[in-house]
C-alpha positions, -999 to +999 in steps of 0.1 A: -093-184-208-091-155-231-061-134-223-074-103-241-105-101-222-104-111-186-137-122-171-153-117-137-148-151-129-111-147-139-104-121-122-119-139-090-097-170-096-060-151-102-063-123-077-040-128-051-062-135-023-097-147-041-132-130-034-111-114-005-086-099-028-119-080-052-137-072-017-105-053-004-076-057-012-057-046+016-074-069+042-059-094+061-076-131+060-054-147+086-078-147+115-107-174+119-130-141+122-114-118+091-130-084+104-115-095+140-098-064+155-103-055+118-103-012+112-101+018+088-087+049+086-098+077+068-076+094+041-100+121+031-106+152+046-139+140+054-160+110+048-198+104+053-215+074+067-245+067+047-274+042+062-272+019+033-244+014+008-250+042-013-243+081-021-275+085-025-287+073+007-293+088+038-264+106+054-256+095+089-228+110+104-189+124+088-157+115+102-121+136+093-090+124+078-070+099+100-100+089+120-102+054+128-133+031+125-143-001+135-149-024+100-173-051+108-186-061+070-187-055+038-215-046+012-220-047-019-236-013-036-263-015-065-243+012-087-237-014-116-221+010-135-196+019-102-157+012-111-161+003-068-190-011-056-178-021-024-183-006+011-175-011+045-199-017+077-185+004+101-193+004+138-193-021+171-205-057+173-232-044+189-241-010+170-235-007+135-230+029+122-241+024+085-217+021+057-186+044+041-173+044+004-143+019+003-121+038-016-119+063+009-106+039+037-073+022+043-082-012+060-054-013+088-047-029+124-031-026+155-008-050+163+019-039+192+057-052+188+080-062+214+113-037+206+142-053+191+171-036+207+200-054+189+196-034+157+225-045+128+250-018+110+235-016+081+198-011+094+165-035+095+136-031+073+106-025+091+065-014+088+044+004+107+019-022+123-003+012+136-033+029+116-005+052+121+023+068+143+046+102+146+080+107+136+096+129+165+128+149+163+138+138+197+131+099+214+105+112+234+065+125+227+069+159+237+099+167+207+085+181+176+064+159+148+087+159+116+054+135+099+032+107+102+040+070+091+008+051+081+001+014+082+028-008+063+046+023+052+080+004+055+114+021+069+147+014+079+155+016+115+189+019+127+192+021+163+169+014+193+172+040+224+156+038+253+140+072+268+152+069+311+122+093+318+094+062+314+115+035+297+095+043+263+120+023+233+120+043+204+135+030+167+158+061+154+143+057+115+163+073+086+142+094+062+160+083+029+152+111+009+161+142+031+192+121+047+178+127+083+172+106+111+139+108+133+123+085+163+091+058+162+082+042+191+095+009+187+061-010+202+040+008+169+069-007+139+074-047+135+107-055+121+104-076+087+122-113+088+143-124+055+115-152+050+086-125+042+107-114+015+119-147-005+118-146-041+087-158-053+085-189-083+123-185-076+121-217-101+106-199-134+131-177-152+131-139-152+128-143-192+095-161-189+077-138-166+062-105-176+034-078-161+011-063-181-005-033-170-043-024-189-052+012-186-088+007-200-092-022-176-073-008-148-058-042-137-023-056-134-016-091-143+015-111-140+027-142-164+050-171-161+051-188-195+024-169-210+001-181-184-016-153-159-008-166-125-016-130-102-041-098-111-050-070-092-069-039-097-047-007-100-046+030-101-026+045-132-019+083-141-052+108-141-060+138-141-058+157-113-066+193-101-026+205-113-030+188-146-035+155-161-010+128-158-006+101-180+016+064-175+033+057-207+028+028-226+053+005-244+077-025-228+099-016-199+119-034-172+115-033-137+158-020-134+156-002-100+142-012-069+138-003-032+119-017-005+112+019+010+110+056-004+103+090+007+084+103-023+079+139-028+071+167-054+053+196-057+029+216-036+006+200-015-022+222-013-028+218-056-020+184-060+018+174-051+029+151-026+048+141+005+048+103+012+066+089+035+083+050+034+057+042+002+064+009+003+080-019-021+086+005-054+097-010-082+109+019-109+106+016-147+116+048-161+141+076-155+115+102-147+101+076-118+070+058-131+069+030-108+048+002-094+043+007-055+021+004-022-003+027-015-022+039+017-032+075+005-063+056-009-078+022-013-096+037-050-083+014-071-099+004-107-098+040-117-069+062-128-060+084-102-020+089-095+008+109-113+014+084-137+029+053-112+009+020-107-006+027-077-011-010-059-027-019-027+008-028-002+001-067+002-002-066-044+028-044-044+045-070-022+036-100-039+051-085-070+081-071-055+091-101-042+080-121-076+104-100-105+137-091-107+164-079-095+161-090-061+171-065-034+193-078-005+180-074+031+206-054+042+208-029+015+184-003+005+181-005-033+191-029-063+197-006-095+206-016-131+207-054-126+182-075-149+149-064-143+116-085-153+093-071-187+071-051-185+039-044-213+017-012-205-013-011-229-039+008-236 
């Protein structure tokens, strides 16, 4: 394999969950059936269906942000020169829609939790396991909407409280950034168990991994002993309607890491942001270029963020889990402790 210039077939072979992993990298492939029960939400203000894979093709029907479809397939376009040729089949088992741009859809479930109502001191780690679900003011769905959490946007709950009026549990989440507490209903957030976070290739030391991040390519690919062992495609700094944004190049170290963040900046309305839980963040510089989930978009293979690494959630994971420092369950960051390289090239 030549390092400097990873082929198709490569890239099949290391990605972290195969075809799958090229296809959509946010699906799930536990099921015997792998579009069972399998949706998509829309993170656009609008998206069209088309009647075959294409922008070119006949327009069906639009949908708004934060609708969500039924996935059934996927397609491959003929746009050869597309940086995303894939799109979803959107519809019932029995009527199919047509087809919607990929990038523009965050694959997600619904999965329903039983509430855990013995919560620990410090806090549990949890993720939404909805398309998505409010954050109240108050345990109860008439109190005012502080946000939206998104699927696998992660978050630490602290207390479980039960509303008397219909027996609703409700998780009271902290908001780490603003130091304020709000309410989730408990049955829409799953609780994340120590073995989903174990240290990956805990037997290969730090000093013989690295990531190396391509901006021409667009890809992320991790090394133990010089050998590529992970690679997924990424979204790095672009430009944007407030300005261009660039991710620096040169060797860094992943020093500062949290499992959750509240991520804001800017005005919204001309290209800032206001991001709930973006999940497993690793940090690399003082200014807070990081690698981290995504769910804002599923785009990735073009540059497109503020200058972090954007990474579909289950990539981010993987690699959160696979450097160092590691970050204990019960605390909420692990800062200045030795971090694994990092190479960003051209």
């Amino acid at each position: 394999m030549k390092l400097n210039n990873l082929s198709r077939r490569d890239f099949l072979k290391l990605s972290g969950v195969g075809l799958a992993g090229l296809l959509a990298p946010p699906l799930s492939f536990l099921f015997d059936d792998p579009f069972a029960a399998q949706q998509g939400r829309v993170t656009t203000r609008t998206v069209w269906v088309y009647n075959h894979p294409s922008r070119q093709a006949e327009k069906v029907r639009f949908y708004q942000r934060d609708t969500v479809l039924s996935i059934n397939n996927t397609a491959v376009s003929d746009e050869l020169d597309a940086h995303n040729r894939i799109w979803y089949q959107v519809g019932t088992e029995q009527y199919t829609e047509g087809y919607v741009y990929s990038g523009d859809i965050h694959p997600v479930r619904t999965i329903l939790n039983t509430p855990q109502m013995a919560i620990q001191k410090d806090g549990l780690l949890a993720e939404v396991s909805v398309p998505y679900t409010d954050a109240h003011k108050e345990p109860n769905n008439e109190s005012d909407v502080a946000y939206r959490m998104y699927y696998e946007t992660t978050h630490w709950v602290k207390e479980a409280a039960t509303n008397p009026q219909d027996g609703q549990v409700w998780y009271k989440v902290r908001d780490d950034k603003w130091d304020k507490y709000y309410y989730a209903r408990a049955e829409h957030i799953r609780i994340i168990s120590a073995d989903e976070l174990a240290p990956l290739s805990p037997e290969v030391s730090n000093k013989d991994k690295k990531i190396q991040v391509r901006l021409e390519q667009q890809i992320v690919i991790a090394y133990e002993y010089d050998n590529p062992v992970f690679v997924t495609p990424v979204s790095t700094g672009g430009r944007l309607r407030s300005g261009t944004y660039t991710t620096p190049q040169g060797n860094f170290l992943t020093y500062y890491k949290r499992p959750s963040r509240h991520m804001a900046a800017g005005d919204i309305a001309a290209s800032g942001f206001d991001l709930p839980g973006v999940p497993w963040v690793q940090y690399i510089t003082e200014n807070g270029i990081s690698f981290h989930g995504t769910f804002w978009h599923n785009d990735f293979g073009r540059p497109r963020s503020h200058g972090c690494i954007n990474l579909a959630t289950n990539s981010a994971k993987w690699l959160y889990r696979w450097t160092s420092p590691q970050v204990a369950m019960n605390k909420e960051f692990s800062f200045g402790g030795l971090g694994t390289k990092v190479e960003i090239l051209e």
